[in-house]
N, C-alpha and C positions, 0 to 999 in steps of 0.2 A: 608954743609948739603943741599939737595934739595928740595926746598917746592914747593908744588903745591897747590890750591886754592882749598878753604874750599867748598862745595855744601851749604852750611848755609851762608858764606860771610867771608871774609878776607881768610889767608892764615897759610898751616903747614905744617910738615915738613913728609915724605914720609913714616916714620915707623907706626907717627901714625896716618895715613889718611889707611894703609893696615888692623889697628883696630881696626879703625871704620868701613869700609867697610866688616870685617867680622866680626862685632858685629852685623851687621845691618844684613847680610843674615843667620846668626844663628837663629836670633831674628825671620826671615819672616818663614822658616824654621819651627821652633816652634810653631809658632803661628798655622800655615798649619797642624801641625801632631796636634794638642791642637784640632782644629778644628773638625777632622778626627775622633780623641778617643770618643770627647764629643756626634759627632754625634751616634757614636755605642753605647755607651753605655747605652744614654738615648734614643734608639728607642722602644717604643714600639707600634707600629703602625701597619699595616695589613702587611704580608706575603711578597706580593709585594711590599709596599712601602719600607721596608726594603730591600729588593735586590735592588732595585732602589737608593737607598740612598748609597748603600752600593757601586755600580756600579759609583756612583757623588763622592764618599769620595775615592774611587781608581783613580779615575779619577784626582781630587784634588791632592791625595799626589804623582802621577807622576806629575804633575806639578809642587808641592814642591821641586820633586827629581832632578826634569829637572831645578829648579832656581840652585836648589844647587849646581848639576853638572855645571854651569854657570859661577855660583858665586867663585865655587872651581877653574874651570880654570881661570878667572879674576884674580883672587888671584895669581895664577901661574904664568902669566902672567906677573905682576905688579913685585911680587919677584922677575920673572926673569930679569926685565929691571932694576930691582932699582937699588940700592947702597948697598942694606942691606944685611947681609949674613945669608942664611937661616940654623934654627937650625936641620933639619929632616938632619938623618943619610942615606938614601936612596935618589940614585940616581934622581934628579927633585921629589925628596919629600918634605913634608911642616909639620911642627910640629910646632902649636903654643898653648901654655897653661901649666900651671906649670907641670913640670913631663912628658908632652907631648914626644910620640915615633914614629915617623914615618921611620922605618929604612930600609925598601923595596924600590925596584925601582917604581917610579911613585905614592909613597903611601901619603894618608894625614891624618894627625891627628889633631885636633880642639878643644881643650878644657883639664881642666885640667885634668892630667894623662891619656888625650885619647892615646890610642895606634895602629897604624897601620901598622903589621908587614906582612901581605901580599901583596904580587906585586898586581898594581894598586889599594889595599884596602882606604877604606873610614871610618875614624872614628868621629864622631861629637857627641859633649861630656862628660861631667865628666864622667871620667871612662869606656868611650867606648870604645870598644875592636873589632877590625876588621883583624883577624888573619889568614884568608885564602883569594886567590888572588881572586881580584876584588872582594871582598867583602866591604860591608856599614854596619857599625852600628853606628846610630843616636840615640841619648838620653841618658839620663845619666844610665849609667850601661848596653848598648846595647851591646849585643856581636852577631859578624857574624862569626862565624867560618868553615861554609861551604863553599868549592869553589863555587864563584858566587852567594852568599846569600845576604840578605837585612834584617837589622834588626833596625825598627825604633820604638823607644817608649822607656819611661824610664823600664829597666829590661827586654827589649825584646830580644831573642834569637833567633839565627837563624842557626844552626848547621847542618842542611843537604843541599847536594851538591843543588846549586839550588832554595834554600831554602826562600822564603820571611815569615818574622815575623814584624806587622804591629799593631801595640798598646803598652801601659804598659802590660809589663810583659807577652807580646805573646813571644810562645814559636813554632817553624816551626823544627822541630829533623828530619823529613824523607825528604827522597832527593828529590826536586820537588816539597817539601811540601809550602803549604802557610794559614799563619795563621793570621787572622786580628782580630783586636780588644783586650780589656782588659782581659788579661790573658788568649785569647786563646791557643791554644797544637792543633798543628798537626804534629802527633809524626813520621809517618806513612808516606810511601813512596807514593809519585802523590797524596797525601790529602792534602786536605781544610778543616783550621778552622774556620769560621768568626763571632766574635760575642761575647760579653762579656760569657767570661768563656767558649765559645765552645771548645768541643774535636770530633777531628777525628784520631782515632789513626786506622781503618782499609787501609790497602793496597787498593788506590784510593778513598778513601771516601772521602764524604763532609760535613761538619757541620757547616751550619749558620742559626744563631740565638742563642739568649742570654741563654746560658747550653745549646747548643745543642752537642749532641755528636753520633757521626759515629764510632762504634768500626767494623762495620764488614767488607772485603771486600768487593769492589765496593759497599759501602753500602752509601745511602743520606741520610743526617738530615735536614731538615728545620723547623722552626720554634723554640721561647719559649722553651726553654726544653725538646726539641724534640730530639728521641734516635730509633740509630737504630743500632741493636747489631749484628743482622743475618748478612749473607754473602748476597751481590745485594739486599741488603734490601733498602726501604725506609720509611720514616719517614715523612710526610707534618704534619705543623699545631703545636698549643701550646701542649706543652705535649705527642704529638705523640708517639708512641712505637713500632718499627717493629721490633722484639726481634729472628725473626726465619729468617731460610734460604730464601732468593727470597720474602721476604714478604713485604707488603705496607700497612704502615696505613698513612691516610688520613684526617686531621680534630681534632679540639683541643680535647688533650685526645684519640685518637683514636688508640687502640691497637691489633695489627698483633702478634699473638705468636707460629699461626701455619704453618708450613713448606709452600712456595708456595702461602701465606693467601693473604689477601688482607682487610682492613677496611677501610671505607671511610664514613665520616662523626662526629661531635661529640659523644662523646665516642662512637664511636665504639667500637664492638670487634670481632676477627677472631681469636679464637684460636685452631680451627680444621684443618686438615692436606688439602691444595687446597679450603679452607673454603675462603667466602665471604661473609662482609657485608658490607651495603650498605645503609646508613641512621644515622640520629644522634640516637644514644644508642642500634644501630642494633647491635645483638651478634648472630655469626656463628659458636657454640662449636664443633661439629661433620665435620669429615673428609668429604671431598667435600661438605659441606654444604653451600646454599646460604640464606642469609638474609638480603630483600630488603625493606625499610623501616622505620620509626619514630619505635623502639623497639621493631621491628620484631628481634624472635628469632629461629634461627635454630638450634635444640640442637643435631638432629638426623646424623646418618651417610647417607650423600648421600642426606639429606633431604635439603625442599624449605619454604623459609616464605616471602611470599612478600607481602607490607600490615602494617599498622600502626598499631603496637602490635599482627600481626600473630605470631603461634608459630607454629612448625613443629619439634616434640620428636620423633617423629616415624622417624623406619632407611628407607630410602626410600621416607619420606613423601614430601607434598606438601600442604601447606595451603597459598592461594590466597586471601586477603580480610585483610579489615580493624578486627582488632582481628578476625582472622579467625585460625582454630586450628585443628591443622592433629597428632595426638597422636601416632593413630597407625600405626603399620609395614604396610608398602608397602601403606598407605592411601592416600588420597586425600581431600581438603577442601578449596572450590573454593565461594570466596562470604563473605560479611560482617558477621562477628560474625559465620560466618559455623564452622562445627564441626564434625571430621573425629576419634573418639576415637577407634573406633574398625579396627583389623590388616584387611588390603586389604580395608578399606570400602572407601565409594566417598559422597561426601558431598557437594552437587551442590545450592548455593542461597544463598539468605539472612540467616543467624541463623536458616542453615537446621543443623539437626544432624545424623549422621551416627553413631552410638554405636555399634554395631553387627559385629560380624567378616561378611566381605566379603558380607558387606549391601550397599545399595543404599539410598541417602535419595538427592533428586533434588527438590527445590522448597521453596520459602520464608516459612519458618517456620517447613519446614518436617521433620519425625525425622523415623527412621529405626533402632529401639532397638534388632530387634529380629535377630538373624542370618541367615545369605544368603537373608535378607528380602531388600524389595524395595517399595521405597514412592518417589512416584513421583505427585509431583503438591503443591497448596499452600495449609499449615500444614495438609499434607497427613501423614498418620500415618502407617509403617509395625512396629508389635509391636512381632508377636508370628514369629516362628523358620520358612524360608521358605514363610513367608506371602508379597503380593504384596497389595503394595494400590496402586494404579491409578487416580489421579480425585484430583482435591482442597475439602478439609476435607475428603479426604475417611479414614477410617481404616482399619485396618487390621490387627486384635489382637490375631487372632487364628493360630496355629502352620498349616503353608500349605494352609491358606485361602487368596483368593483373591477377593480385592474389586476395583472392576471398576469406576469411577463416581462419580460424585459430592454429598458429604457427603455419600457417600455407606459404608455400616460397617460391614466386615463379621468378628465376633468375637468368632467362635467356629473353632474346628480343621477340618481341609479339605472342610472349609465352602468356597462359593462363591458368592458374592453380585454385580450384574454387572446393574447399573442406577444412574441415580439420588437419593439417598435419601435411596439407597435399603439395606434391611438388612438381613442379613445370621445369626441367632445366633443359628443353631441347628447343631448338629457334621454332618458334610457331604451334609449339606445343602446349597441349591442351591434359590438365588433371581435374579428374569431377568426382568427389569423394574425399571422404577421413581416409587419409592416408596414400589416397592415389597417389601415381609417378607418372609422368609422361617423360621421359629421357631422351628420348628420340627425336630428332630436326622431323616437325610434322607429325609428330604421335596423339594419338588420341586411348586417355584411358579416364574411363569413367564406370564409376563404381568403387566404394569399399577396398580399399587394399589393390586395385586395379593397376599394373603395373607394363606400359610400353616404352620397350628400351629402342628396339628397330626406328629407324626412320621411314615415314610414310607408316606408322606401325599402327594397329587398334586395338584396343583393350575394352570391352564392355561388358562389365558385371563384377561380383564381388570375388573380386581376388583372381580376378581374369589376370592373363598373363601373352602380351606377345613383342617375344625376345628376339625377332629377326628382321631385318627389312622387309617391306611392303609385308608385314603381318598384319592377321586380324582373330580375334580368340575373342567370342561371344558366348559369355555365360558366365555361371558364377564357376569360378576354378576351371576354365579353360583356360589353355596354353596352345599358344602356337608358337614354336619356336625354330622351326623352318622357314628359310628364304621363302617369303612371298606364299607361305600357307596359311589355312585359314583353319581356324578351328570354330563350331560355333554347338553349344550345348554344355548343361554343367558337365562339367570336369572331360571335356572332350580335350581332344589333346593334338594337335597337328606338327609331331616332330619330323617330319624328313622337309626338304625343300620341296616346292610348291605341291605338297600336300594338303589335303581337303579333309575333316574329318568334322561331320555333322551328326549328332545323337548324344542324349545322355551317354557319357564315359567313354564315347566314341575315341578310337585312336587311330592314327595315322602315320606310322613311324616309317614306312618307304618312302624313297625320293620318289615324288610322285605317285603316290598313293592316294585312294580313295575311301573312305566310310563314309557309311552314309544309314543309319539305324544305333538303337541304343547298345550299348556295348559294344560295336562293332569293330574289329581291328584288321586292319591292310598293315602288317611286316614286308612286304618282299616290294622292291620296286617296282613303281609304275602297277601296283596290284589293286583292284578293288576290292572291297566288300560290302555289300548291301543287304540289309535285312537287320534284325537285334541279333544279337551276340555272333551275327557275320563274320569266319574268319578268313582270310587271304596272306599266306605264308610264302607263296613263292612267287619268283618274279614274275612281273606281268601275268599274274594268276588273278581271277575274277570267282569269288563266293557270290552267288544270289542267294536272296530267300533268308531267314533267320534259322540260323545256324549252321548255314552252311558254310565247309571249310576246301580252302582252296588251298593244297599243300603241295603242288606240284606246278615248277615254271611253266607259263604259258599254257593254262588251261582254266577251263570256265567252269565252275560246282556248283549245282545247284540244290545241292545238298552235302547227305554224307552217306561213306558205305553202309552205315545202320538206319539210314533216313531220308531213301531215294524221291525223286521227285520227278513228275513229268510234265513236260515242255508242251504246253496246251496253246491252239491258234495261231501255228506256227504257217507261215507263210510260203508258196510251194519257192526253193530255189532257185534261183537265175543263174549265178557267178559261180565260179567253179568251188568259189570258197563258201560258198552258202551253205548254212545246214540245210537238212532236209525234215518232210515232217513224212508222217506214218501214211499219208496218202500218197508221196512217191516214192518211198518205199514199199508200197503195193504194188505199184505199177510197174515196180522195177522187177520186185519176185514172182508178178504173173508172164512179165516177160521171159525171167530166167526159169521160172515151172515149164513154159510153152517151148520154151526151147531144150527143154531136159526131153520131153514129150516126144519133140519133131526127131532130137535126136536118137533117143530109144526106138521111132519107127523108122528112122535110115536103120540105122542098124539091125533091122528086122527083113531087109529086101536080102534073098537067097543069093550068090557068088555064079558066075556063068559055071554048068556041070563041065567035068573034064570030057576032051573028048568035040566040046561045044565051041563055037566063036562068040556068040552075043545071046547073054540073058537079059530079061527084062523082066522087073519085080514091083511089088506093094509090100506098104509096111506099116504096122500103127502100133502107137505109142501111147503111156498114158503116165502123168508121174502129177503126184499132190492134187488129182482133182483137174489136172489142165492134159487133155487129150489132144494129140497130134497125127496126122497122116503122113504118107513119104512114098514118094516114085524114084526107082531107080533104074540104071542101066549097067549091066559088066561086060565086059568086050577082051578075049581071049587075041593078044595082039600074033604072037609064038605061042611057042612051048610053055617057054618059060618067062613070058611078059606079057602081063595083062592089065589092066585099068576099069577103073568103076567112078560113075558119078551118080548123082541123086539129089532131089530136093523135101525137106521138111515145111510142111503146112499147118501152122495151128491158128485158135484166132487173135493170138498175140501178136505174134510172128511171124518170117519164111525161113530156113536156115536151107542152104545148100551145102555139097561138100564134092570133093575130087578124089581121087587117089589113084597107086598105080605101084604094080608089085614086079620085080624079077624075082626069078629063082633058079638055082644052080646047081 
């Protein structure tokens, strides 16, 4: 017998120095794969760390693989030199272990009932089984049955062409497949299982992490429990789920279910068809949908939510902002807390709202309830059907009304309030001005403080005022506030009904009065005044001229007792009511001269004498410059009854005359 010397000290003899030499590299062997399981299967560390680990622990048991290969030819080696005759049935094969088969060329088997019946196979083992060429299976109950498989770990399996199975009870069945860790399955041809209990059973998948499973082609698993069933789907992250064609989820929990999808982040979810989300608990329901964001939700077809808690329902939509919300078709809602609920509407700012089909509402707080309406600025309001607000606080509440300006509020239908402050509340009424009012159905006040309350009413200038139907008050600080009067001058004033009063300060206070100059005032009904500081006091009394006062009903002044005035190119009379001028007033005193005249020469002709029947007389006359002649006759009828006639001649006139006397 031949001994060779003990590595521990002293000497033995060569069979069993060859079993202790391969107790020892079983022993490293195991230790190496013990190493390898224990690391996978208590990893639970991040994402990378475990590919990392996982990439140190592949790394590791080639090096185990590469002692063993080593250790296996030393073995051979030593058999071949010794004395001893080896029990493997196969050509330079090695069978050591109760029951042991090694009956291929180049084969070895290690342990009790290991069997290695394929050319160059490797079995190391209780009851390892290494049945196709150049196959390895290591561990007790390992089986490699694929050409060129590797099956290490107690019950690991490795049955496709190619095949590495790398843990207890991993299982590698597709050809090219490789499965590591405790009880992995990769069933599936060119797949990877790695990771306690991972499955890849799709054509080219990959599954690692602990339950991860790849069923679809080209399909990835990473992570915890992570699955991914679709075809080129992927799975990242604990829990992951990308369940549809081409899809990717992302992120623990993070599930992809529609065609195309994509989630990324904790729970996600994409289960709309080319959907996207993109944030932890972002969900993308509707086909092309994006959802970008902490639980942003896209539920719409085609629609967008991007924004921490945006939602975008509407097909089409688009909501931008931290809880920003586009509800309706084709909408828009752009801005923290904004709000797009009506189809086609936009919704521009902070917790503006857009509600109205095919509204506009732009500006921190603005809201556009009424249809086709628009509010633009901060909390501008369109509220009626077609209404525009414009301006921070304008409204706009009336169907068709528009309001301009800061706090402007035109709240009647086809109303418009265009200033600061300005308000429209009467149907079709019109404010133009900080502060104007148009109250009135059909008012118009424009200007400064301009105020029409009348219907049909006008207001123009600053702080014009007309307070009655069909008025008009133009100027700054005119008033009209009579039925249908007009005032038009600063601070002119038209109070009676349909009163007129035109001039600086101009006033009108009778029903139906007139002014017409600066200061000018008509008190008495139906009275004018014309001229500057014209007044007219009594009814139907008419002042001309500036400063003339008309204090008595029904007459015309053209002046005053201190300040006469004369009526120059005056036209001669027709009508009985006609004045007259100083030219037939002449003709009327040379008439009435010529006739004083004719008469002073009648009464010039002598009485018939007593005694007489019939006298015949002349007589002339003369009175202001107008000289007259006169023929008379006296006729002694009786006694006591006689008679006289005669006529007066001047060149005005003719005058005759009769008479006739008794006496007794």
């Amino acid at each position: 017998m031949k001994l060779i010397r003990n590595p521990m000290g002293g000497l033995m003899n060569e069979k069993r120095a060859v079993r202790v030499l391969t107790l020892r590299t079983i022993a490293a062997s195991v230790i190496g794969m013990s190493s390898l399981l224990a690391t996978d299967a208590h990893a639970q560390l991040s994402l990378q760390e475990q590919i990392d680990q996982l990439s140190n622990a592949v790394g590791r048991l080639g090096a185990t693989a590469n002692s063993l290969a080593g250790s296996i030819n030393n073995i051979n080696d030593r058999l071949a030199n010794s004395s001893l005759p080896s029990p493997g049935t196969g050509q330079n094969s090695v069978a050591l272990g109760k029951n042991s088969n090694a009956s291929t060329t180049d084969s070895t088997a290690l342990g009790n009932s290991a069997s290695a019946t394929g050319d160059a196979s490797v079995a190391l083992g209780k009851g390892a089984n290494a049945s196709a060429e150049q196959s390895m299976a290591a561990g007790t109950g390992a089986t490699a049955s694929g050409a060129n498989s590797s099956a290490v770990g107690v019950n690991a399996s490795a049955t496709g062409v190619d095949s590495t199975a790398l843990g207890n009870s991993a299982s590698a069945t597709g050809d090219e497949s490789i499965a590591l860790g405790k009880g992995a399955n990769a069933s599936a041809d060119q797949s990877m299982a790695a990771g306690t209990g991972a499955t890849a059973s799709g054509v080219n998948s990959s599954a690692v992490g602990v339950h991860a499973s790849a069923t679809g082609v080209d399909s990835t698993a990473l992570g915890n429990s992570a699955s991914a069933t679709g075809d080129a789907s992927i799975a990242l992250g604990k829990g992951a789920n990308a369940s549809a064609d081409q899809s990717m989820a992302a992120g623990t929990g993070a599930a992809a279910s529609g065609a195309n999808s994509s989630a990324v982040g904790v729970n996600a979810s994409a289960t709309g068809v080319d959907s996207t989300a993109l944030g932890n608990s972002a969900s993308a329901t509707g086909d092309a949908s994006i959802a970008l964001g902490k639980g942003a939700n896209a539920s719409g077809e085609q629609s967008m939510a991007a924004g921490t808690g945006a939602a975008a329902s509407g097909v089409n939509s688009s909501a931008v902002g931290v809880h920003a919300s586009a509800a309706g078709v084709d909408s828009t809602a752009l801005g923290n807390s904004a709000s797009a609920t009506g189809d086609a509407s936009i919704a521009l700012g902070k917790s503006a709202n857009a509600s109205g089909e095919q509204s506009m509402a732009a500006g921190t707080g603005a809201t556009a309830s009424g249809a086709n309406g628009s509010a633009v600025g901060v909390n501008a309001l369109a509220a009626g059907v077609d209404g525009t607000a414009l301006g921070n606080s304008a409204s706009a509440t009336g169907d068709a009304s528009v309001a301009l300006g800061k706090g402007a509020n035109a709240s009647a239908e086809q109303s418009m309030a265009a200033g600061t402050g300005a308000t429209a509340s009467g149907v079709n009424g019109t404010a133009l001005g900080a502060q104007a009012a148009a109250a009135g159905n059909a008012s118009l006040a424009a200007g400064a403080g301009a105020y029409a309350s009348g219907a049909n009413s006008t207001a123009v200038g600053v702080g014009a005022l007309a307070g009655a139907d069909n008025s008009m008050a133009l100027g700054a600080a005119a008033a009209a506030t009579g039925d249908a009067s007009m005032a038009n001058g600063v601070r002119a004033q038209a109070l009676g009904a349909r009163s007129v009063a035109v001039g600086t300060g101009a006033v009108a206070a009778g029903n139906g009065s007139v002014t017409l100059g600066s200061g000018a005032s008509a008190a008495g009904a139906q009275s004018t005044a014309i001229g500057t500081d014209a007044v007219a006091t009594g009814a139907n009394s008419v002042a001309l001229g500036s400063g003339s006062v008309a204090d008595r009903d029904n007459t015309v002044s053209v002046g005053t007792p201190t300040n006469e005035r004369k009526i120059a190119n005056l036209a001669d009379a027709v009508l009985p009511s006609d004045a007259v001028n100083l030219r037939q007033l002449n003709a009327v005193a040379r008439r009435a001269y010529s006739g004083v005249a004719a008469a002073t020469a009648l009464t010039m002709i002598p009485d018939v004498d007593p005694g007489k029947t019939i006298a015949v007389g002349m007589g002339f006359g003369s009175y202001l410059g107008y000289q007259a002649g006169a023929f008379g006759a006296s006729v002694r009828l009786r006694e006591n009854l006689k008679m006289k006639i005669g006529a007066g001649f001047s060149s005005a006139a003719t005058t005759w005359g009769a008479g006739a006397s008794y006496s007794w």
